[in-house]
C-alpha positions in Angstrom: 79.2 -54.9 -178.3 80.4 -58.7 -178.7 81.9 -60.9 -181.3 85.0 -60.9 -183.4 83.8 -61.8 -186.7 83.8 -58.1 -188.1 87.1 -58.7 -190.4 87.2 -60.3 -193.4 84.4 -61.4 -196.1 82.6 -59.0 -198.1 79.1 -57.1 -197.5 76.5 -59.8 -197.8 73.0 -59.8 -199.3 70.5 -57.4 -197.9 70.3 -56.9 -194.2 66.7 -56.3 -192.8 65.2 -53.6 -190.3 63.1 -56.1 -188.0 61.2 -56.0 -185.1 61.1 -59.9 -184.6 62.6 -58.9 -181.1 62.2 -63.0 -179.7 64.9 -63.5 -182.6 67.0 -60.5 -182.2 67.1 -61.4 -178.3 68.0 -65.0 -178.8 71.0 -63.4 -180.9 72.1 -61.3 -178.2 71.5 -64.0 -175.1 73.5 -66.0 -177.6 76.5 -63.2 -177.8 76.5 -62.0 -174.4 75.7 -64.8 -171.9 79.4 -65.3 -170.8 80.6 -61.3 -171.0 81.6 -59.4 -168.1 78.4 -57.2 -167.5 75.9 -59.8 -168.4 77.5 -62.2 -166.0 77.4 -59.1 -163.4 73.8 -58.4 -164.1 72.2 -62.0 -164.4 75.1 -64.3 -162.3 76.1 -67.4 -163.3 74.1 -70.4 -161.1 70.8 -68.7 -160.8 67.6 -70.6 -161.6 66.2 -69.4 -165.3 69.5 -67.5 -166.0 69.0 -68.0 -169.8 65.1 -66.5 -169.0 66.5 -63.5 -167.5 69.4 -62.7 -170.1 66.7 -63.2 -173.0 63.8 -60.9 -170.9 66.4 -58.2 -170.7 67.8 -58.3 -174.1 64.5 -58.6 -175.1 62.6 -55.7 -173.2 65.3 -52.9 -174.2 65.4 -53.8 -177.8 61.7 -53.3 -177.9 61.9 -49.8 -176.1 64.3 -48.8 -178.2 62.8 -49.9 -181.5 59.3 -48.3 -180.6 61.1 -45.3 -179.9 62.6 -44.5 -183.3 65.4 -46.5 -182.9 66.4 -49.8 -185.6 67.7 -53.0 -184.8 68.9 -54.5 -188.3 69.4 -58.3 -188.7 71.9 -59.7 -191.1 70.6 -62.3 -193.8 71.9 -64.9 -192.7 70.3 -64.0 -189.0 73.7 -65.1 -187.5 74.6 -61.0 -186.5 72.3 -58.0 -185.6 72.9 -54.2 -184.3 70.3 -51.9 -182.6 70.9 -47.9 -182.5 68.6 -45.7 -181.4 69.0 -41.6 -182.6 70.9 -39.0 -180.1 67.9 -37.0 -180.5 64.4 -38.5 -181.4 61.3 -36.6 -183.4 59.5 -37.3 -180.5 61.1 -36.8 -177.1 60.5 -39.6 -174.3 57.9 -38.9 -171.6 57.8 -39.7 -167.8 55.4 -41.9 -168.1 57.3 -44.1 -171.1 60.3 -44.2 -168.9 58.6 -45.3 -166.3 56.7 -47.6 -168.7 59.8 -49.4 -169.4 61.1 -49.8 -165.7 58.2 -51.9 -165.5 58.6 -54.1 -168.0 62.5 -54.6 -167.4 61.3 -55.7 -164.3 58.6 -57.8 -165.6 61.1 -59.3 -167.7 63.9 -59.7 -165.2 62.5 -60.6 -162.1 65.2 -61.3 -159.4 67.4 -59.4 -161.4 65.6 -56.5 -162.2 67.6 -54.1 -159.7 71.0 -54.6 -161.3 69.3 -54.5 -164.7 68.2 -51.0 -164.0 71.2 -50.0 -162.1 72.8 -50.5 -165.5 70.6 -48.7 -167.3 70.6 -45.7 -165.0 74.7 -46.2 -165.2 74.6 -45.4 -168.9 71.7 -42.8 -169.0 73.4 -41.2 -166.1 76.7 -41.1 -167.9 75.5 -40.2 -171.5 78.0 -37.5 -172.6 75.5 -34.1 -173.0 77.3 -32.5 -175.9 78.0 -34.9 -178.7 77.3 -33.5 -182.3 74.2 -35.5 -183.8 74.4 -39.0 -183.7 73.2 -42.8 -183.0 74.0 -44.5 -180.0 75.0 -47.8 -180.7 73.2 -49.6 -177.8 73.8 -53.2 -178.7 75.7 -54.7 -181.8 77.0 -59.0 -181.5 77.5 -61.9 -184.2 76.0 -65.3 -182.8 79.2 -66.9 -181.2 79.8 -70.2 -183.7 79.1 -68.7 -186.8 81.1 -69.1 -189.9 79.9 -66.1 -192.0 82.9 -64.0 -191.4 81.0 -61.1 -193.4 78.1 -61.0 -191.1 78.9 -58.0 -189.1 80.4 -56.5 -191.8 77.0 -56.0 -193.7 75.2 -54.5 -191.1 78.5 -51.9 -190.3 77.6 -50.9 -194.4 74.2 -50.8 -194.0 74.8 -48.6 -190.7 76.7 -46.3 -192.6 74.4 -46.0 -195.7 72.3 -44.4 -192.9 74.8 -42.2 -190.8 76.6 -41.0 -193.6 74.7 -39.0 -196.0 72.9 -37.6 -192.3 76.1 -36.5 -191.0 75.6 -38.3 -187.7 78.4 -39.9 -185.4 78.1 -43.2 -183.5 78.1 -43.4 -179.6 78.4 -46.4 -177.9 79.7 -47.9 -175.2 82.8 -50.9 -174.8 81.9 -53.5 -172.3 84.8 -55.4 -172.4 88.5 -55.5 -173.8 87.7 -57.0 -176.7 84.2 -54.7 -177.9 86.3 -51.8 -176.8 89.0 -53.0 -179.6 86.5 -53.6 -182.0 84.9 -50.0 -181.8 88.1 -49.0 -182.2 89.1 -50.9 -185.0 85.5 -49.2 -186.7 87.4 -45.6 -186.2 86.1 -45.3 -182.7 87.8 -43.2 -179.8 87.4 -43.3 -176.2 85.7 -40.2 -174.6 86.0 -39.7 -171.2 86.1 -41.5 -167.7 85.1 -45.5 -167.4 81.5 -46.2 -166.3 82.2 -47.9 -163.5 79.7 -50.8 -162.3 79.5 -50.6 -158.7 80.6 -53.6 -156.0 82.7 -54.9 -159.0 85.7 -54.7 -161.1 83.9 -53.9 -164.4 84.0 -50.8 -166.3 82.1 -50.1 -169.2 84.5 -47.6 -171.8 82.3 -44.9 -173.4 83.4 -43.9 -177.2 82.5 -42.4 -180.5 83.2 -42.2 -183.7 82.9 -38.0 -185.1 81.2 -37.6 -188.4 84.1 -35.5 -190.0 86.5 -38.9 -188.8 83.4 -41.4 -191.3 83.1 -38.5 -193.6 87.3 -38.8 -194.1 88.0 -42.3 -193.5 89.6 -43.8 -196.7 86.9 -47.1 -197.2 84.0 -45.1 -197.0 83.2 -44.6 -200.8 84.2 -48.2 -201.5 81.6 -49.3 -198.9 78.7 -47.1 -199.5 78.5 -48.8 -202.9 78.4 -52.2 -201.2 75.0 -53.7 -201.6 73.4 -54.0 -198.4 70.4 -51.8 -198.7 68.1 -52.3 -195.8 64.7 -53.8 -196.2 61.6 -54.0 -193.5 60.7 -57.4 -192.4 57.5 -58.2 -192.3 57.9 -60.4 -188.9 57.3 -58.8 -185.5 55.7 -58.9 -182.0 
């Protein structure tokens, strides 16, 4: 998770479930060129960097979409977050796993290995026995943008759906400044660092329990927020 817009403003006009993945992956290139794991994954000085950053963003976003998970995109398509659930209707095969390998290396190219040593990093270190909830894979405000209340919106419209479901929120801090804002969202660290190999980068795993949302003292005021979600009719 990047960006530190998420204080101040109000909850904004309706946010949007959409699977326009070129624009939600020109957000995130946007939000996490310069952070510490994209800059380990995709270095800095390498021919098509920009290409690479994009094809990554853009190749998980679409797995995880397709695969009952939901990236919303604020109105004023400045912020966006994708979760996907802790358990799906449908569990993942072999051969969709292996389905998306291929594409992340598709869309990665000289990359691709660190790319998927991330991926296994996180799979690998997925805590087994959470209560029910959504793993917040990938949450970021366009760096620039004035509309302070653009994260905001889609935090309200996140909980309109974790809330009345009783689920949590995993997710996972990859730098200083994420791991503060999770935890300025209610969000405590659970177990060791994730530890990115041949560097000094450690990703902090944490969640937020549904009895800790179900208590805190601004949920009623923002569950009557307007931020209703509403499906885009864009997509790839």
């Amino acid at each position: 998770m990047t960006g530190d817009q998420v204080t101040g403003g109000t909850a904004a006009r309706d946010v949007e479930a959409s699977e326009d993945f070129d624009e939600i992956a020109d957000i995130l290139t946007d939000a996490f060129r310069d952070t510490p794991v994209t800059s380990w994954m995709v270095p800095h000085g390498l021919p098509q960097r920009e290409r690479y950053i994009t094809g990554f963003m853009h190749a998980w976003v679409r797995f995880m979409v397709q695969h009952e998970g939901t990236a919303l995109i604020s109105p004023d398509r400045d912020a966006v977050v994708v979760w996907e659930p802790s358990e799906r209707a449908a569990p993942l095969t072999a051969e969709e796993h292996e389905a998306f390998r291929a594409d992340m290396v598709a869309a990665t190219g000289p990359v691709a290995e660190r790319c998927l040593t991330l991926m296994d990093l996180v799979d690998a270190h997925y805590p087994p026995d959470l209560p029910p909830h959504i793993h917040g894979a990938l949450a970021a405000v366009r760096p620039g943008t004035t509309n302070r209340g653009a994260f905001l919106s889609l935090a309200v419209a996140t909980l309109k759906h974790i809330h009345p479901r009783g689920l949590g929120v995993y997710c996972e801090g990859t730098s200083e400044t994420s791991t503060a804002l999770w935890e300025r969202l209610g969000a405590k660290p659970i177990g060791p660092k994730i530890r990115v190999p041949q560097s000094d980068i450690a990703l902090t795993p944490l969640f937020i329990h549904p009895d800790d949302i179900a208590r805190h003292p601004a949920v009623s005021m923002l569950l009557s927020a307007p931020t209703t979600p509403t499906t885009s009719t864009t997509g790839t």
